[in-house]
C-alpha positions as CSV (number, residue, x, y, z in Angstrom):
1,X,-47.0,39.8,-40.4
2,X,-43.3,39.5,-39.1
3,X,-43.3,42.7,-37.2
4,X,-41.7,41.2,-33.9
5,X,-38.8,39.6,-32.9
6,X,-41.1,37.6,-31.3
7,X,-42.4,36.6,-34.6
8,X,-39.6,36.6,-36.5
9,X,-37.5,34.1,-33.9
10,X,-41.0,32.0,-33.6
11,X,-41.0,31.1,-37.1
12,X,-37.3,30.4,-37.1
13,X,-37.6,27.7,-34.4
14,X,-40.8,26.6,-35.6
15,X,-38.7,25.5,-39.1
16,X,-35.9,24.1,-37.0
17,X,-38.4,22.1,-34.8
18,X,-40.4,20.7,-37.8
19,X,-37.2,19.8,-39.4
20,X,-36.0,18.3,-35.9
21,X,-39.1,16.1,-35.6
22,X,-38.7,14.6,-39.2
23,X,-35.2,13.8,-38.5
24,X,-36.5,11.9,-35.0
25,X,-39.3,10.2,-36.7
26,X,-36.3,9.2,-38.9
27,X,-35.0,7.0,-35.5
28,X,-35.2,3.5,-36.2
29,X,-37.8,2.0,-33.5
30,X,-37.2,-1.9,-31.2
31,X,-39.7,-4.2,-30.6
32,X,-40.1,-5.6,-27.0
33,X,-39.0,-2.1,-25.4
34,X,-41.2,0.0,-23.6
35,X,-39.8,3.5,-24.3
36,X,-37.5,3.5,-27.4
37,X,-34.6,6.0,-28.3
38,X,-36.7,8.2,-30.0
39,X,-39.1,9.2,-27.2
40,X,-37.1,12.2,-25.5
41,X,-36.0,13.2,-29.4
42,X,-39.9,13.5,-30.5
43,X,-40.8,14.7,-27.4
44,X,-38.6,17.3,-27.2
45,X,-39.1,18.2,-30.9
46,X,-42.8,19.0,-29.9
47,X,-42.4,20.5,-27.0
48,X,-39.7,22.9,-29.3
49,X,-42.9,23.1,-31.9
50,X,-45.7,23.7,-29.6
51,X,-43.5,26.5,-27.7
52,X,-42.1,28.7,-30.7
53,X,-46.2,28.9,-32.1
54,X,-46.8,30.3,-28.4
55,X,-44.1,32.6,-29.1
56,X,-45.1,33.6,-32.3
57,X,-48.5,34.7,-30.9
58,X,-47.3,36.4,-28.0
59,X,-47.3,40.3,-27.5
60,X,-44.0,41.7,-28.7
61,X,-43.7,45.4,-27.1
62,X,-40.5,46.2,-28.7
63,X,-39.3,49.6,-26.8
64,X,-36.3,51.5,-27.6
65,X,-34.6,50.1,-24.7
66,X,-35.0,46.4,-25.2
67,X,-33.5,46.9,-28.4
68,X,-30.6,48.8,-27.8
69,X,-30.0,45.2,-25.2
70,X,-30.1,42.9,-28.1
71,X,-26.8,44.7,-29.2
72,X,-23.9,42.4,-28.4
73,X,-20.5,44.0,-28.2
74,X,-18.0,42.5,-30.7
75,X,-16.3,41.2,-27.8
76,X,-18.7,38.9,-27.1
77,X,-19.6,37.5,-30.6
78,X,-15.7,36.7,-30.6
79,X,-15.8,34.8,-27.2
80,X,-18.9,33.2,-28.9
81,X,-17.2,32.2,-32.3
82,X,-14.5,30.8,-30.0
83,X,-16.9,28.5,-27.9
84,X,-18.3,27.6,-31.4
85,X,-15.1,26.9,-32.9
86,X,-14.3,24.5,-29.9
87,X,-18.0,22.3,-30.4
88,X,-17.2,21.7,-33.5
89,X,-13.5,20.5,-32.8
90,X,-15.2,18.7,-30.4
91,X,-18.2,17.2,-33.3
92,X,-15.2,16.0,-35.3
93,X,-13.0,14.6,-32.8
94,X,-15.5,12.6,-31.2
95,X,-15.5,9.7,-32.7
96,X,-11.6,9.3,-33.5
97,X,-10.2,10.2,-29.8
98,X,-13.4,9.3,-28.1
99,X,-15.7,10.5,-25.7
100,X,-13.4,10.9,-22.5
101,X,-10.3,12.7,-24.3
102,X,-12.4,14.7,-25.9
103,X,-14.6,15.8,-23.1
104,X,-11.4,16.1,-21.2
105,X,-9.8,18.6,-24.0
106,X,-12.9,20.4,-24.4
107,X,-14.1,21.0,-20.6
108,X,-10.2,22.3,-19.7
109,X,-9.9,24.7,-22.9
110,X,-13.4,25.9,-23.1
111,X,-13.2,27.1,-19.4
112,X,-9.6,27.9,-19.9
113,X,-11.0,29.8,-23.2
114,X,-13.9,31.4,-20.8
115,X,-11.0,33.0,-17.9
116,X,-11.2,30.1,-15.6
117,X,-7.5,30.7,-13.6
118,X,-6.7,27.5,-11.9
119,X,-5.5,25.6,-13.9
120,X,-5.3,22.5,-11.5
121,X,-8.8,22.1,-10.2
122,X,-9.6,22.7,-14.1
123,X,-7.2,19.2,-15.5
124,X,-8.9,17.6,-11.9
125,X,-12.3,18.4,-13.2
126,X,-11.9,18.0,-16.8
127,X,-10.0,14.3,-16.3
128,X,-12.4,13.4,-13.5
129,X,-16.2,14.5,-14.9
130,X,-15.8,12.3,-18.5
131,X,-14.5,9.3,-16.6
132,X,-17.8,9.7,-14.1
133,X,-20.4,10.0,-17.2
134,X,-18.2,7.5,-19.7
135,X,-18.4,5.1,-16.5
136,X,-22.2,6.0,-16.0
137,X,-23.8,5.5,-19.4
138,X,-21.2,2.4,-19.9
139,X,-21.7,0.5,-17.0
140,X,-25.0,1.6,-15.4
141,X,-27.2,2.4,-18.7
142,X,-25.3,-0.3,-21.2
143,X,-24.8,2.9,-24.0
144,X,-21.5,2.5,-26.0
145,X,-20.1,5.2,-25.8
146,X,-16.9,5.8,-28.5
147,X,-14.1,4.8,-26.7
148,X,-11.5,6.1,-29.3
149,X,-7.8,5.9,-28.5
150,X,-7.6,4.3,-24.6
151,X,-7.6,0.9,-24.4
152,X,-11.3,0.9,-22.0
């Protein structure tokens, strides 16, 4: 029955999408708004559901070489743990330094992390893009966004 990766990773998202949907119905829903919060979360949930049972029923010819590319070099799985390590610096942080220092921390050492050289366009970039999308879901959406530590 679970013969294919196909299979195997189609039944793995299907869990995490039926789990992901009863955490959105979870979303507390407002009267007088025509789409609430929890429309892209639900939507996306089902989209997540509906696509891993296509992908559970889709042909899976495994060959020898397809295999032997689904082998990452342990080089890679370190620059992954890495990148990992930094979200969830970022997940816990979030809320005590807020979203623009964070952001800004996490954009310069991730890419710094990645190779990224220069070092200047890097700070410009990392200072300039959280201020752009703190100042666009503030003041043109109205979603608070945690301003943590800077007086905003």
């Amino acid at each position: 029955m679970f013969k294919g990766v196909n299979r195997k990773i189609g039944l793995i998202l299907f869990l995490l999408s039926a789990g992901y949907l009863y955490m959105a119905h979870q979303l507390p829903t407002y009267p007088y708004i025509p789409v609430d919060a929890d429309a892209i979360p639900k939507a996306l949930g089902w989209t997540l559901l509906v696509l891993s049972i296509a992908l559970f029923f889709s042909k899976d010819n495994d060959s020898e070489e397809q295999k032997a590319k689904r082998k990452i070099p342990k080089q890679d799985v370190l620059v992954l743990l890495g990148v990992l390590v930094l979200l969830l610096l970022y997940i816990a942080l979030f809320e005590i330094l807020g979203f623009i220092v964070v952001t800004a921390l996490f954009v310069f050492f991730c890419t710094w992390f990645l190779g990224y050289k220069k070092h200047i366009s890097n700070a410009i970039v990392s200072i300039l893009f959280p201020i752009f999308l703190y100042s666009i879901f503030v003041y043109l959406l109205q979603i608070r966004l945690p301003q943590g530590i800077l007086p905003i």
